[in-house]
C-alpha positions as CSV (number, residue, x, y, z in Angstrom):
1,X,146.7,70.2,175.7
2,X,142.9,69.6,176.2
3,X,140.7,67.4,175.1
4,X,137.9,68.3,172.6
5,X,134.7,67.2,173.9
6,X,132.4,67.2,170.9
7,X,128.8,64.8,170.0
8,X,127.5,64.3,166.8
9,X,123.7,63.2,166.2
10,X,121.6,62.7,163.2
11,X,118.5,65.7,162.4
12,X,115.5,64.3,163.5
13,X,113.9,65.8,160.2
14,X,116.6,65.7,157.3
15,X,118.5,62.8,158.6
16,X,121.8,65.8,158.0
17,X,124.6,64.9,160.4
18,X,125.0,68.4,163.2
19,X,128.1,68.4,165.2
20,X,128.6,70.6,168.5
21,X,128.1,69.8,172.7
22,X,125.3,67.4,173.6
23,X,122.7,69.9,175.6
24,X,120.2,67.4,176.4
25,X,120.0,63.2,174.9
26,X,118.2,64.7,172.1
27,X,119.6,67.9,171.8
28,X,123.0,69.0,169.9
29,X,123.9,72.7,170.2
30,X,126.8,74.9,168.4
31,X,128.1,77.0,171.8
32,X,130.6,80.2,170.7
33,X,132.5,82.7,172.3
34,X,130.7,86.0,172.5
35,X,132.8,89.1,173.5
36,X,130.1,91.8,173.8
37,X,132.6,94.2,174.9
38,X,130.5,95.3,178.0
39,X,133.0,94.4,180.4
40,X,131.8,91.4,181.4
41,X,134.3,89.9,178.5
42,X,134.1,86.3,176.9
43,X,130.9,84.0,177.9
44,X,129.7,81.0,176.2
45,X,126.4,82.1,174.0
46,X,124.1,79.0,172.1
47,X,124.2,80.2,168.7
48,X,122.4,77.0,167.1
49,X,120.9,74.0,168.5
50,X,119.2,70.9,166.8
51,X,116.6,68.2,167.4
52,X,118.4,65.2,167.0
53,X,117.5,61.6,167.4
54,X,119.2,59.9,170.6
55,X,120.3,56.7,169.0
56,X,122.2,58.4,166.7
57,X,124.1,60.4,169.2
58,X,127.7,59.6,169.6
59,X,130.7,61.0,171.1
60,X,133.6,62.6,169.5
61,X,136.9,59.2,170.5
62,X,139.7,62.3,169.9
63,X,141.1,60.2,167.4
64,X,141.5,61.1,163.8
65,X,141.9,58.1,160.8
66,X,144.2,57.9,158.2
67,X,142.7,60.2,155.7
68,X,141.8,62.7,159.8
69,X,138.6,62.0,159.5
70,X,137.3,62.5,162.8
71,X,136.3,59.3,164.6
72,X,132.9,59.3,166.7
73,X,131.2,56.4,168.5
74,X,128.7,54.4,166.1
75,X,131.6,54.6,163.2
76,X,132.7,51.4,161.4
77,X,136.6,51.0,161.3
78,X,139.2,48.7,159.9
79,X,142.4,48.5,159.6
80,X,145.0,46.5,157.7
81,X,147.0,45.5,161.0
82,X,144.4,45.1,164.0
83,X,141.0,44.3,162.6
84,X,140.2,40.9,160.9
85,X,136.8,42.7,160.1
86,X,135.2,46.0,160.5
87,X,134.0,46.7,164.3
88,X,131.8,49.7,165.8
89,X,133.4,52.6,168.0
90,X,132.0,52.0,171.4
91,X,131.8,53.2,175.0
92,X,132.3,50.2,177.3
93,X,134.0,50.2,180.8
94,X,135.4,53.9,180.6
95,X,137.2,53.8,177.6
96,X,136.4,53.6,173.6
97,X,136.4,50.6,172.4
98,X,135.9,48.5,169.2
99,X,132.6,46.2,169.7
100,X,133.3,42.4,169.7
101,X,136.9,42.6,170.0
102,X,137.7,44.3,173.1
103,X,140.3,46.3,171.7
104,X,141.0,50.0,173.1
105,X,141.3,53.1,171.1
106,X,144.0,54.7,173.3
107,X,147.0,52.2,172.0
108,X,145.9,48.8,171.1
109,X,144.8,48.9,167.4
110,X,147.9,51.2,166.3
111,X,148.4,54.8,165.2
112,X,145.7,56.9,162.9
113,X,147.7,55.2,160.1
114,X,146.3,52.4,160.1
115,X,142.9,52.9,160.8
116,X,139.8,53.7,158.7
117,X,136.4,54.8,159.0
118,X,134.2,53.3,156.4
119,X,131.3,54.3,157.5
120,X,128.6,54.2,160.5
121,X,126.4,51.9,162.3
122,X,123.0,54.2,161.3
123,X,123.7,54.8,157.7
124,X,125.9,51.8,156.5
125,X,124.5,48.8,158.8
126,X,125.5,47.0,155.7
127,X,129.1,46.9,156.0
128,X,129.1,44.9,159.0
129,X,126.6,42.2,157.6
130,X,129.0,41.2,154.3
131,X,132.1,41.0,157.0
132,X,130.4,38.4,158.6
């Protein structure tokens, strides 16, 4: 089983949400398959790209919530068991963690089942401020 390595980053312009492989810090792109049938069979081929805006840029945790909502760095989460109060996905010594708490992604905050995302750090800022 491998891994799905994917980014996510806001439109520099609309402020829409792209999804694909992070090309450059500012730069999301959608790579495919092409089979051209000229013998040279299956190569990777850009077939969109965005401008994105780097803070927004976070990485795909391989995770899934509750409702499988995929789970990307920058999201808000809580759960019922683990989380007094909502926390940020982050990146911190080699693993995903959830800001302020120290807790891993990989084990320590339970299964999908019992977490949420409620939203993200660029578009609901909010939701951290009433959990104060």
């Amino acid at each position: 089983m491998s891994r799905v390595i994917r980014f996510r980053g806001r439109h520099v312009v609309t402020g829409e949400w792209f999804y694909g492989s992070l090309l450059a810090p500012n730069i999301i792109g959608v790579i495919e398959q092409n089979d051209k049938r000229d013998g040279r069979g299956r190569r990777p081929e850009l077939a969109e790209f965005c401008v994105v805006d780097p803070e927004t840029v976070g990485q795909f945790v391989g995770l899934l919530d509750r409702s499988n909502k995929e789970i990307y760095e920058g999201d808000i989460l809580q759960s019922g068991r683990a989380l007094t109060r909502p926390r940020i996905v982050t990146f911190s010594q080699a693993q995903f963690i959830l800001e302020g708490s120290m807790l891993s992604l990989s084990g320590e905050i339970g299964t999908n089942e019992n977490i949420e995302v409620i939203g993200n750090l660029y578009e609901h800022p909010h939701l951290l401020e009433e959990s104060s």
